[in-house]
mmJSON file of the N, C-alpha and C atoms, coordinates in Angstrom:
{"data_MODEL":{"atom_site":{
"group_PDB":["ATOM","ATOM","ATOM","ATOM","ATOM","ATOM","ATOM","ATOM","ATOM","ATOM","ATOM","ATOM","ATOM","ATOM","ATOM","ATOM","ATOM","ATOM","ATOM","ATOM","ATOM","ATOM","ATOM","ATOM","ATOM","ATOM","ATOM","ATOM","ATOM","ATOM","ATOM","ATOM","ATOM","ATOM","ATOM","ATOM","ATOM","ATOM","ATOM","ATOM","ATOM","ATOM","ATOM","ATOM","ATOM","ATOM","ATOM","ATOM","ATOM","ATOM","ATOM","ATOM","ATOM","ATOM","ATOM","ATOM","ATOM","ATOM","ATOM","ATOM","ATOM","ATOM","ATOM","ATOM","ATOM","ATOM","ATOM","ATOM","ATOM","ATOM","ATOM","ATOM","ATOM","ATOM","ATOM","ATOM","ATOM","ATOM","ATOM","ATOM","ATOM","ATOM","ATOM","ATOM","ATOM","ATOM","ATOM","ATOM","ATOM","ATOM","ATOM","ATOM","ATOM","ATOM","ATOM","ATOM","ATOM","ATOM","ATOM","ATOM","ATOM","ATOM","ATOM","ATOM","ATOM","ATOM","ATOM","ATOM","ATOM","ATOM","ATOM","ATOM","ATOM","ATOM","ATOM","ATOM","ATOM","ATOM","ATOM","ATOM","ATOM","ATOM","ATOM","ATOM","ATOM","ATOM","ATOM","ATOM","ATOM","ATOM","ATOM","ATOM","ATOM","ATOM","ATOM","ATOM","ATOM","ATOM","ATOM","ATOM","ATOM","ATOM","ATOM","ATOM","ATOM","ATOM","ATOM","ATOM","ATOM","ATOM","ATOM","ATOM","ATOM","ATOM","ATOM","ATOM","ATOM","ATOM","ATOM","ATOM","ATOM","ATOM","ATOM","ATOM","ATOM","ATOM","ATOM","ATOM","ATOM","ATOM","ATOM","ATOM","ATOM","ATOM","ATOM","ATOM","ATOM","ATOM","ATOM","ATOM","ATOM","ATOM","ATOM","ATOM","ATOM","ATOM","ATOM","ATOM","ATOM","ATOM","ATOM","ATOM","ATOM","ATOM","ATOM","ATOM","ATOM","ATOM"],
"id":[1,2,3,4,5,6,7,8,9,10,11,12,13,14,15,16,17,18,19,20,21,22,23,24,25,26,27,28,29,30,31,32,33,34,35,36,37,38,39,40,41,42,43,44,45,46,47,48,49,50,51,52,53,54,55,56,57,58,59,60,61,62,63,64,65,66,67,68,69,70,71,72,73,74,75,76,77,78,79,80,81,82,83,84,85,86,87,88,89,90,91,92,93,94,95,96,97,98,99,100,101,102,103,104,105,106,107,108,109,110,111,112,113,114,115,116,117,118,119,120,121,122,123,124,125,126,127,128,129,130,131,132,133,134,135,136,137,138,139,140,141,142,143,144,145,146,147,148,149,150,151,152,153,154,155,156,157,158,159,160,161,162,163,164,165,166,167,168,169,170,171,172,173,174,175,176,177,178,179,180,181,182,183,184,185,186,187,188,189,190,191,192,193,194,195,196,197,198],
"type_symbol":["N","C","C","N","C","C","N","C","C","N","C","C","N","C","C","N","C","C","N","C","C","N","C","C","N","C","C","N","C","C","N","C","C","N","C","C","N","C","C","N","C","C","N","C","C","N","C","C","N","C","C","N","C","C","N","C","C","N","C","C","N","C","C","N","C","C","N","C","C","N","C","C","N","C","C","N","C","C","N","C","C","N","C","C","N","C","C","N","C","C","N","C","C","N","C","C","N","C","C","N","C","C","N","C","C","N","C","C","N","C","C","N","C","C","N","C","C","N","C","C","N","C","C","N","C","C","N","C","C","N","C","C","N","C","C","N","C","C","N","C","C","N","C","C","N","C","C","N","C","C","N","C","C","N","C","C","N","C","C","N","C","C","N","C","C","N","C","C","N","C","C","N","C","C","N","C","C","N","C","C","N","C","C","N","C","C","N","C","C","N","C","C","N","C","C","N","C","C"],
"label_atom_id":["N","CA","C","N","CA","C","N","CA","C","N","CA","C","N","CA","C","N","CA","C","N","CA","C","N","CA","C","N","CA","C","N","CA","C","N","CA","C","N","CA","C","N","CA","C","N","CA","C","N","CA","C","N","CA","C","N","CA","C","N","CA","C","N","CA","C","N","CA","C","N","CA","C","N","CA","C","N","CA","C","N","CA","C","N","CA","C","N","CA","C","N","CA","C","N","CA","C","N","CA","C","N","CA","C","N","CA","C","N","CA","C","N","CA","C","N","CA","C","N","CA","C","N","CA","C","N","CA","C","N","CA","C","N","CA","C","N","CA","C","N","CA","C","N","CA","C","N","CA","C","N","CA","C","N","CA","C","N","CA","C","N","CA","C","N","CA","C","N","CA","C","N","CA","C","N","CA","C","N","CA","C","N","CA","C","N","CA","C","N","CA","C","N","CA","C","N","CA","C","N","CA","C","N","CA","C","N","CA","C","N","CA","C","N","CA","C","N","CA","C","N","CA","C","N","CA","C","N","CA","C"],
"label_alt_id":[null,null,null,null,null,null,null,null,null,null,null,null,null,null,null,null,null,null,null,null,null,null,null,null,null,null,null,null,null,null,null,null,null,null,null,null,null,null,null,null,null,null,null,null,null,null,null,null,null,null,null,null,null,null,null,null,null,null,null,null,null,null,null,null,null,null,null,null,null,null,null,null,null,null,null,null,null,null,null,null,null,null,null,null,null,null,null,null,null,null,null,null,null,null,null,null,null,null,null,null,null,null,null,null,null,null,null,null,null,null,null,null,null,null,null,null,null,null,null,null,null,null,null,null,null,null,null,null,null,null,null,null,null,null,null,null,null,null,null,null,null,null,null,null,null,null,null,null,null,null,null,null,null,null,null,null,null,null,null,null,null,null,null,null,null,null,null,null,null,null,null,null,null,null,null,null,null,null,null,null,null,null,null,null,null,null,null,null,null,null,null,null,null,null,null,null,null,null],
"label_comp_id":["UNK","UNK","UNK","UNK","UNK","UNK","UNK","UNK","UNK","UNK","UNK","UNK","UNK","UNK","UNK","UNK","UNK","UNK","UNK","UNK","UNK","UNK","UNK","UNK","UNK","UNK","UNK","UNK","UNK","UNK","UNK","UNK","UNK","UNK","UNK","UNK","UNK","UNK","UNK","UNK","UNK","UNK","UNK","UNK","UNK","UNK","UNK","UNK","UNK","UNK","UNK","UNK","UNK","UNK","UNK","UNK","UNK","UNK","UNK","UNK","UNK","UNK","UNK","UNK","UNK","UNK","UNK","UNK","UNK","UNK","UNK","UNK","UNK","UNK","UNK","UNK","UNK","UNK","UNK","UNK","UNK","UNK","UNK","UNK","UNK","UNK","UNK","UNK","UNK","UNK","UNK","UNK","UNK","UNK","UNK","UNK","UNK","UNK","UNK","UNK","UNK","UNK","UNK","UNK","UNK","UNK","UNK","UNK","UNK","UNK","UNK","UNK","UNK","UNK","UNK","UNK","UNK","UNK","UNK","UNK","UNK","UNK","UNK","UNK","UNK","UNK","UNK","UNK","UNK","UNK","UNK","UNK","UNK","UNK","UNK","UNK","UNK","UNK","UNK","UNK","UNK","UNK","UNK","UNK","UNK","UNK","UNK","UNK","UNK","UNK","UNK","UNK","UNK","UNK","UNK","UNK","UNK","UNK","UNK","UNK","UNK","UNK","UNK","UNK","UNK","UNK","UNK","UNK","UNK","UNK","UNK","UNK","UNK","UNK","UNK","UNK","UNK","UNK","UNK","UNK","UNK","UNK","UNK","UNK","UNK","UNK","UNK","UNK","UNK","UNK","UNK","UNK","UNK","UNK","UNK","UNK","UNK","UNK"],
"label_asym_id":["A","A","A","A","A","A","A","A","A","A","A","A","A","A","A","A","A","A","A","A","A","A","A","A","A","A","A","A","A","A","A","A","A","A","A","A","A","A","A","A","A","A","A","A","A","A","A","A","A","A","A","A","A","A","A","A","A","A","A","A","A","A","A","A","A","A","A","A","A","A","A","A","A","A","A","A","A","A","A","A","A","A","A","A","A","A","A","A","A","A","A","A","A","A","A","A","A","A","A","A","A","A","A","A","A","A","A","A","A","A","A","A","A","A","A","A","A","A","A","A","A","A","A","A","A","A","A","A","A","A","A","A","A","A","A","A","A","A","A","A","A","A","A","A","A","A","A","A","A","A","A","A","A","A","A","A","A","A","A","A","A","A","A","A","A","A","A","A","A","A","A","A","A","A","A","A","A","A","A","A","A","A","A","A","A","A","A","A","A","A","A","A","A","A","A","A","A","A"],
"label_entity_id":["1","1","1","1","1","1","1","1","1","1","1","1","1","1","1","1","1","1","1","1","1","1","1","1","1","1","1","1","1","1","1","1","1","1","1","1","1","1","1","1","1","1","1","1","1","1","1","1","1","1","1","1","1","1","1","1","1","1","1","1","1","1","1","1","1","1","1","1","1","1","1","1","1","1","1","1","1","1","1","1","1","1","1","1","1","1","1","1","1","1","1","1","1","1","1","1","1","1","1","1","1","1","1","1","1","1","1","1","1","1","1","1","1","1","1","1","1","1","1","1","1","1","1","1","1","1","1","1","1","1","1","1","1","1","1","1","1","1","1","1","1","1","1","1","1","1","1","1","1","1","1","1","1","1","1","1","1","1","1","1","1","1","1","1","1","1","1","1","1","1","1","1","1","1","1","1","1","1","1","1","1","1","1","1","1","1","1","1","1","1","1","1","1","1","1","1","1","1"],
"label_seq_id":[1,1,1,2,2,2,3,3,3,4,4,4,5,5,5,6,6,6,7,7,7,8,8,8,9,9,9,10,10,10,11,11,11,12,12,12,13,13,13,14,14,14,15,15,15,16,16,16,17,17,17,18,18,18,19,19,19,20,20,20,21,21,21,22,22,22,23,23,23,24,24,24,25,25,25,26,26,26,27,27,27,28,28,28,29,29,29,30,30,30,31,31,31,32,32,32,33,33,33,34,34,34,35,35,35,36,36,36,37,37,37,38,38,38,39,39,39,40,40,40,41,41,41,42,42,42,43,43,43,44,44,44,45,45,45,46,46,46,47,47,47,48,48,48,49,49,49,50,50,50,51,51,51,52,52,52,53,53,53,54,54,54,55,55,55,56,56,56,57,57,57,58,58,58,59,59,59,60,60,60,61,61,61,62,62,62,63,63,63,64,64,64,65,65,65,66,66,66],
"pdbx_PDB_ins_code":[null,null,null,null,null,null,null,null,null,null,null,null,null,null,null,null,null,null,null,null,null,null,null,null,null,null,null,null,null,null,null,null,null,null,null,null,null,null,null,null,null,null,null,null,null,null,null,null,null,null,null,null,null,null,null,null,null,null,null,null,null,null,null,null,null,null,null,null,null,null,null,null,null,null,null,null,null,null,null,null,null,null,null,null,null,null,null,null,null,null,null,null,null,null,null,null,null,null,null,null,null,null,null,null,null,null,null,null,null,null,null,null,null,null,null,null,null,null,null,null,null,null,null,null,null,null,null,null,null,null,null,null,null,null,null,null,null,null,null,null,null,null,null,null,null,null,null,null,null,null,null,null,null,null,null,null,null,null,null,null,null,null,null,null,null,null,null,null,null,null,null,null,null,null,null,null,null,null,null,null,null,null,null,null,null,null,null,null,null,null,null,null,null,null,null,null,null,null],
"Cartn_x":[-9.374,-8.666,-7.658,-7.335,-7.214,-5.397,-4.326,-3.088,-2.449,-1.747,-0.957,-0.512,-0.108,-0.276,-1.148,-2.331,-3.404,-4.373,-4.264,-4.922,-3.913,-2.569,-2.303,-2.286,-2.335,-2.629,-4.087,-5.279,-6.429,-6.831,-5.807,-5.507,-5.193,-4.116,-2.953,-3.466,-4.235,-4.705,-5.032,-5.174,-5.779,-4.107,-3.656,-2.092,-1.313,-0.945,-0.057,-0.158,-1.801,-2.006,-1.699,-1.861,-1.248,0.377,1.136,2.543,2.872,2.123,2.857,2.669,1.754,1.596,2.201,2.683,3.421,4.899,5.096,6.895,6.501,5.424,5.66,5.673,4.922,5.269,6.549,6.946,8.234,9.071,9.472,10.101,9.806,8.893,8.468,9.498,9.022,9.887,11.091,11.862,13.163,13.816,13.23,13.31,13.788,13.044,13.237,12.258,12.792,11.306,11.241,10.046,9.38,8.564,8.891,8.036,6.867,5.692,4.849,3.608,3.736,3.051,2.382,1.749,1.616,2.404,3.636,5.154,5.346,5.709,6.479,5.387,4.122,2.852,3.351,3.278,3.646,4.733,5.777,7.071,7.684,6.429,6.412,5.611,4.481,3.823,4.429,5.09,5.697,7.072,8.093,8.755,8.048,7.172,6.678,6.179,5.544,5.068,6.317,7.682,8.906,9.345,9.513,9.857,9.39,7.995,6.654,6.605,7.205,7.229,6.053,5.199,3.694,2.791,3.045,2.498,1.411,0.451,-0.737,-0.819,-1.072,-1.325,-2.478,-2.138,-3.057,-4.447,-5.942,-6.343,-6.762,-6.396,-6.691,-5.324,-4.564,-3.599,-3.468,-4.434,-4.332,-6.176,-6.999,-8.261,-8.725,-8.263,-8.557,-8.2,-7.1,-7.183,-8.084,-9.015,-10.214,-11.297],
"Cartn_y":[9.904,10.952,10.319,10.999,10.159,10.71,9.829,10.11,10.981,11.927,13.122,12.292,10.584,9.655,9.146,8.64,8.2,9.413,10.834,11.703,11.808,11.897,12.087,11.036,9.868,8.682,9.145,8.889,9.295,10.243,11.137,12.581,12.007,11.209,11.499,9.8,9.243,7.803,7.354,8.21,7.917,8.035,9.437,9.662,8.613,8.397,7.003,6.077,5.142,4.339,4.268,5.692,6.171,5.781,6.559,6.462,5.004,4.214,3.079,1.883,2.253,1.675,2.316,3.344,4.086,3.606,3.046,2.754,1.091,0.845,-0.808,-0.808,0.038,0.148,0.401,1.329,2.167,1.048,0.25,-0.651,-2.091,-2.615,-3.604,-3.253,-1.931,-1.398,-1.679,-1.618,-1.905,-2.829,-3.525,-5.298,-5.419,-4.108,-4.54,-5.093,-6.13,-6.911,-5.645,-6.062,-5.558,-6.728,-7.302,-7.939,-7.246,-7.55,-7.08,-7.371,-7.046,-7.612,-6.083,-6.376,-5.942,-4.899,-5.833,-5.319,-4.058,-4.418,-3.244,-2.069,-2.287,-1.265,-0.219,-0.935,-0.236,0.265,-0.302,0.768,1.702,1.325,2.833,3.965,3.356,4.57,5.155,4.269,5.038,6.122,5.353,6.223,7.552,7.383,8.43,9.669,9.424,9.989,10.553,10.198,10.497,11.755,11.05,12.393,13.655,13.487,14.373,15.356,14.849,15.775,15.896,14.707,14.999,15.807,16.482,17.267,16.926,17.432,16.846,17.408,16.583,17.057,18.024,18.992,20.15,19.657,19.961,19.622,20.69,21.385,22.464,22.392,22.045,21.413,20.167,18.851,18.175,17.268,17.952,17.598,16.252,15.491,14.207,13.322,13.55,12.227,12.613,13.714,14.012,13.604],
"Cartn_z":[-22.694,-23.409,-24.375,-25.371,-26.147,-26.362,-26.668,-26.831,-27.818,-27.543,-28.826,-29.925,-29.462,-30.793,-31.793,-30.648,-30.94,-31.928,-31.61,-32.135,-33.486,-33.476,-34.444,-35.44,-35.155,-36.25,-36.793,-35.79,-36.496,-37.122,-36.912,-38.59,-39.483,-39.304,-40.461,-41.373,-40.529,-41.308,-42.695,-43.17,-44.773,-45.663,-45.116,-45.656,-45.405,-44.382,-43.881,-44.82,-44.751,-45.751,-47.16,-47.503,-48.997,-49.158,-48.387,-48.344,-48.644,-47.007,-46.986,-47.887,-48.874,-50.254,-51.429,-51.519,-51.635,-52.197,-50.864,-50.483,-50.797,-51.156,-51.094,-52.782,-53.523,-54.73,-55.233,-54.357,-55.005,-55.349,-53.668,-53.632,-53.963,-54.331,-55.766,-57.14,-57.678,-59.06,-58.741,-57.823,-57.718,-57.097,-56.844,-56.344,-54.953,-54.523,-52.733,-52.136,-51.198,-50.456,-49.395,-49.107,-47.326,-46.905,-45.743,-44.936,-44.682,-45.495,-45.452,-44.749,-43.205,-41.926,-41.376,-40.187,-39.1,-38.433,-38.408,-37.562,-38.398,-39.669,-40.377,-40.821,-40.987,-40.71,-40.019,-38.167,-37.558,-37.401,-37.814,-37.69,-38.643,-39.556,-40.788,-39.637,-39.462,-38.668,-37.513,-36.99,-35.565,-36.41,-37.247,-38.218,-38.385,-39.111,-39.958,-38.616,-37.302,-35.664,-35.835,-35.988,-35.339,-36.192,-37.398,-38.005,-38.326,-38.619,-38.408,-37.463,-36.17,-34.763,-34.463,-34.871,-34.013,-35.084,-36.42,-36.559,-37.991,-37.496,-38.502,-40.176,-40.99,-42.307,-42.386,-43.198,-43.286,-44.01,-43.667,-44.519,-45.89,-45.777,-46.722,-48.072,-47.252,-48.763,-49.056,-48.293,-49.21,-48.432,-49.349,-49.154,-49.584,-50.139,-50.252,-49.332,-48.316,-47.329,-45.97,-46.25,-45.251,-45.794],
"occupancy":[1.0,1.0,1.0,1.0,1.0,1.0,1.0,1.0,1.0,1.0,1.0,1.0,1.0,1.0,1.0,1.0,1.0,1.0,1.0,1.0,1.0,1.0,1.0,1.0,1.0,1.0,1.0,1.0,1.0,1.0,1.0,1.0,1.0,1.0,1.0,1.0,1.0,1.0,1.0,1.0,1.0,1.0,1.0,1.0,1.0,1.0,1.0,1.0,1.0,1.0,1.0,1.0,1.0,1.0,1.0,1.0,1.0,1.0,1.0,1.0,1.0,1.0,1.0,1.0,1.0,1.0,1.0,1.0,1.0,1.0,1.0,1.0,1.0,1.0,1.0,1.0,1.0,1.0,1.0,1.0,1.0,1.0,1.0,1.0,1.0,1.0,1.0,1.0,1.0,1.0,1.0,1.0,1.0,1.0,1.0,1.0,1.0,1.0,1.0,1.0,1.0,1.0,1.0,1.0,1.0,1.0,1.0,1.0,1.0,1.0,1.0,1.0,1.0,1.0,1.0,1.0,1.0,1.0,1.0,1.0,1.0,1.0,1.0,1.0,1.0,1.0,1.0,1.0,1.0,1.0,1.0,1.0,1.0,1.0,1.0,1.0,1.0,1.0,1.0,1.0,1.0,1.0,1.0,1.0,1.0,1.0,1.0,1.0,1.0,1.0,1.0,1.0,1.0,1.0,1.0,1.0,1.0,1.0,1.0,1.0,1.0,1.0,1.0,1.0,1.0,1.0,1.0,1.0,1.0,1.0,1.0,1.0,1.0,1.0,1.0,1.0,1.0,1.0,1.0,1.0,1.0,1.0,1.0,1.0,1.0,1.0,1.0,1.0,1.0,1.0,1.0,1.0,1.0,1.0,1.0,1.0,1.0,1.0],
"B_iso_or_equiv":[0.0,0.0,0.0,0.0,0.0,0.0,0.0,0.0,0.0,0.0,0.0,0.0,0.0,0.0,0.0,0.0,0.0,0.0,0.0,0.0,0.0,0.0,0.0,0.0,0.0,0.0,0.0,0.0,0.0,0.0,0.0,0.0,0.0,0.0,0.0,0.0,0.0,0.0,0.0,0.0,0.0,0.0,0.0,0.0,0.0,0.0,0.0,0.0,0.0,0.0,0.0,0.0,0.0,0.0,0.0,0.0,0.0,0.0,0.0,0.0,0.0,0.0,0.0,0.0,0.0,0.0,0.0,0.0,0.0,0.0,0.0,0.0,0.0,0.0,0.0,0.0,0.0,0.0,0.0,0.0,0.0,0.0,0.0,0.0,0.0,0.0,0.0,0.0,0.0,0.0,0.0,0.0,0.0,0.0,0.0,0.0,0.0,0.0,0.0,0.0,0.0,0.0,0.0,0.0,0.0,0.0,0.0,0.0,0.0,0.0,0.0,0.0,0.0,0.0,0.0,0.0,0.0,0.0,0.0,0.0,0.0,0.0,0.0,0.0,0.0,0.0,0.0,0.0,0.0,0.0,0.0,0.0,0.0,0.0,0.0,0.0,0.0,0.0,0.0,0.0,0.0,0.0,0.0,0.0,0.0,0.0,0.0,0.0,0.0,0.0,0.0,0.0,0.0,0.0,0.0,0.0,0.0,0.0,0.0,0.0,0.0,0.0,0.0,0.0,0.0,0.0,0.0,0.0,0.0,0.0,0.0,0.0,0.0,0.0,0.0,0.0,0.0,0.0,0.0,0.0,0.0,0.0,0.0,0.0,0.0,0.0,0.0,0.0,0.0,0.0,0.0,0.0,0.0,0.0,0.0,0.0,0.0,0.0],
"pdbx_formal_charge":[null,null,null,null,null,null,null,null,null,null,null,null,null,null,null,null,null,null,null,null,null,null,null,null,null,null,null,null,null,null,null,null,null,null,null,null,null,null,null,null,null,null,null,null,null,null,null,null,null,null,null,null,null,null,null,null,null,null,null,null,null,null,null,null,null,null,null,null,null,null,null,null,null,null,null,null,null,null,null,null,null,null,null,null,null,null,null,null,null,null,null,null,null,null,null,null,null,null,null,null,null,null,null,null,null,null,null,null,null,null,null,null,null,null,null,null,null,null,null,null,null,null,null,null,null,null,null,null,null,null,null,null,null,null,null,null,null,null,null,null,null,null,null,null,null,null,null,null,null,null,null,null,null,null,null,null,null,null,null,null,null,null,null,null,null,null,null,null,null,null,null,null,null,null,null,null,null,null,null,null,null,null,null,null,null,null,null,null,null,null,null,null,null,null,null,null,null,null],
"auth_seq_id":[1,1,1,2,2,2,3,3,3,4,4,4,5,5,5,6,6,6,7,7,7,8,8,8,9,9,9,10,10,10,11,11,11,12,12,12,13,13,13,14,14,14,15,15,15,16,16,16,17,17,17,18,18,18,19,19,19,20,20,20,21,21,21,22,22,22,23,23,23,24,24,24,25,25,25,26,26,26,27,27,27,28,28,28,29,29,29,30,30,30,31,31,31,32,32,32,33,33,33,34,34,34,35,35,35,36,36,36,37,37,37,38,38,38,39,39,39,40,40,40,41,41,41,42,42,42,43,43,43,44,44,44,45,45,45,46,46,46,47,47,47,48,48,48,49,49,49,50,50,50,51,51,51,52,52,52,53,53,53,54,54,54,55,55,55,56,56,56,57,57,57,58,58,58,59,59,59,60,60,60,61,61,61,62,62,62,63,63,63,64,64,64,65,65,65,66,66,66],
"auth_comp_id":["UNK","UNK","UNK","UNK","UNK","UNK","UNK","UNK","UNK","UNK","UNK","UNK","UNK","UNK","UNK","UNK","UNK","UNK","UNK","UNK","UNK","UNK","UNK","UNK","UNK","UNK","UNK","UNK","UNK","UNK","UNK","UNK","UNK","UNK","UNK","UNK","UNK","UNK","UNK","UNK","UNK","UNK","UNK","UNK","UNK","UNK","UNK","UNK","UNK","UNK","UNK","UNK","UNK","UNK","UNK","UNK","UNK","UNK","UNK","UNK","UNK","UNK","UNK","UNK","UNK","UNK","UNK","UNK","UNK","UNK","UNK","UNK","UNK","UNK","UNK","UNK","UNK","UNK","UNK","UNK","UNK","UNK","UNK","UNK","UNK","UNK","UNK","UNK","UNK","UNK","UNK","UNK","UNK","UNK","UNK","UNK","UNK","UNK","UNK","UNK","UNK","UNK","UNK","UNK","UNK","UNK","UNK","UNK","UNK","UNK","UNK","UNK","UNK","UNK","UNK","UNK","UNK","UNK","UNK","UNK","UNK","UNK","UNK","UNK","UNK","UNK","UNK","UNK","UNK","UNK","UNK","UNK","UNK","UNK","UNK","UNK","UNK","UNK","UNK","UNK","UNK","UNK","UNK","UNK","UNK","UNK","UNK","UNK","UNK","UNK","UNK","UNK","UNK","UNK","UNK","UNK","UNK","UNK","UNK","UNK","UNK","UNK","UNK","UNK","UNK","UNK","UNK","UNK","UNK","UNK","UNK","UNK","UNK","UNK","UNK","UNK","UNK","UNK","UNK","UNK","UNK","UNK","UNK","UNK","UNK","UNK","UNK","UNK","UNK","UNK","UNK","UNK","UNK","UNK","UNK","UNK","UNK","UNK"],
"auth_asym_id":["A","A","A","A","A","A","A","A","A","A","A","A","A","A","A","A","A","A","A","A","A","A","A","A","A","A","A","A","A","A","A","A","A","A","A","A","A","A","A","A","A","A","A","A","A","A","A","A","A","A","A","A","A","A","A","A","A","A","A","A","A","A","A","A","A","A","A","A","A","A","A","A","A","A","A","A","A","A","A","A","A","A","A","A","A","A","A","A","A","A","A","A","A","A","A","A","A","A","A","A","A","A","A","A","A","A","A","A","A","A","A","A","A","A","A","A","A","A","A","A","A","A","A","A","A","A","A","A","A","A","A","A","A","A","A","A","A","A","A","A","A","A","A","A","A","A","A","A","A","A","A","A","A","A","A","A","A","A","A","A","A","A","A","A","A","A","A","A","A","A","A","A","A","A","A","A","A","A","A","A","A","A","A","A","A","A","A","A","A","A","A","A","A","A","A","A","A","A"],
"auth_atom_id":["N","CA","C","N","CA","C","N","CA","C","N","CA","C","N","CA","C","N","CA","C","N","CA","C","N","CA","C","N","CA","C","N","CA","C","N","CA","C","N","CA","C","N","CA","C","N","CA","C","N","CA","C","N","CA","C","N","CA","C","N","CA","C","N","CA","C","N","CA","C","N","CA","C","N","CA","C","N","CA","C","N","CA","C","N","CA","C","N","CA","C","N","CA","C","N","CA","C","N","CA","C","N","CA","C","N","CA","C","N","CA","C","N","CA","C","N","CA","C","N","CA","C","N","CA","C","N","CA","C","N","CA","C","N","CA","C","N","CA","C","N","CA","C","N","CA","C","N","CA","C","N","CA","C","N","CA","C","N","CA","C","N","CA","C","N","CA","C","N","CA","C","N","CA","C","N","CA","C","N","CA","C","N","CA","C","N","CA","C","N","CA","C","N","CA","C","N","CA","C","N","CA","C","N","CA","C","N","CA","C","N","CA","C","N","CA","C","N","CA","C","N","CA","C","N","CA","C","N","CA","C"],
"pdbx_PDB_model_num":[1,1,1,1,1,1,1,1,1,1,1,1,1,1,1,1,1,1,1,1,1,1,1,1,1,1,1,1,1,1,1,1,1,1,1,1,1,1,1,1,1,1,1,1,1,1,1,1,1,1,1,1,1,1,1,1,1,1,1,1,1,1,1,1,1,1,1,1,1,1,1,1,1,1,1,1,1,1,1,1,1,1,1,1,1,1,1,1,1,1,1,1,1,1,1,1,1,1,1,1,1,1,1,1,1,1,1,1,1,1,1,1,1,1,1,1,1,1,1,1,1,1,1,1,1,1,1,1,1,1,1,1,1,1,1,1,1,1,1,1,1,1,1,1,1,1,1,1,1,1,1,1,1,1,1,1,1,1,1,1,1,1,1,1,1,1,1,1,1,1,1,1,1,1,1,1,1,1,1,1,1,1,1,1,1,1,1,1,1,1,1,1,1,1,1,1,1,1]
}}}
């Protein structure tokens, strides 16, 4: 069975990836580093679980990351 995390990453997976390239752009333009590993992957994604409240991107408003 699969975890209220685990299910919600494998929703929200395509979005995440977007963002967190996203924020690596943003912050390039403005001359912020990010350790750009593994580690900080995941602690965008667990971030992003947290603030989210668990709750999945719709796919009907945004049909391209399905």
């Amino acid at each position: 069975m699969e975890s209220p995390f685990d299910n919600w990453y494998n929703t929200n997976r395509k979005a995440l990836e977007y963002l967190y390239y996203l924020l690596n752009d943003i912050c390039y333009k403005h001359d912020i580093t990010i350790n750009d590993n593994q580690n900080t992957i995941n602690d965008f994604i667990y971030m992003m679980y947290n603030e989210s409240n668990g709750a999945k991107i719709n796919p009907d408003l945004h049909p391209s990351f399905y």
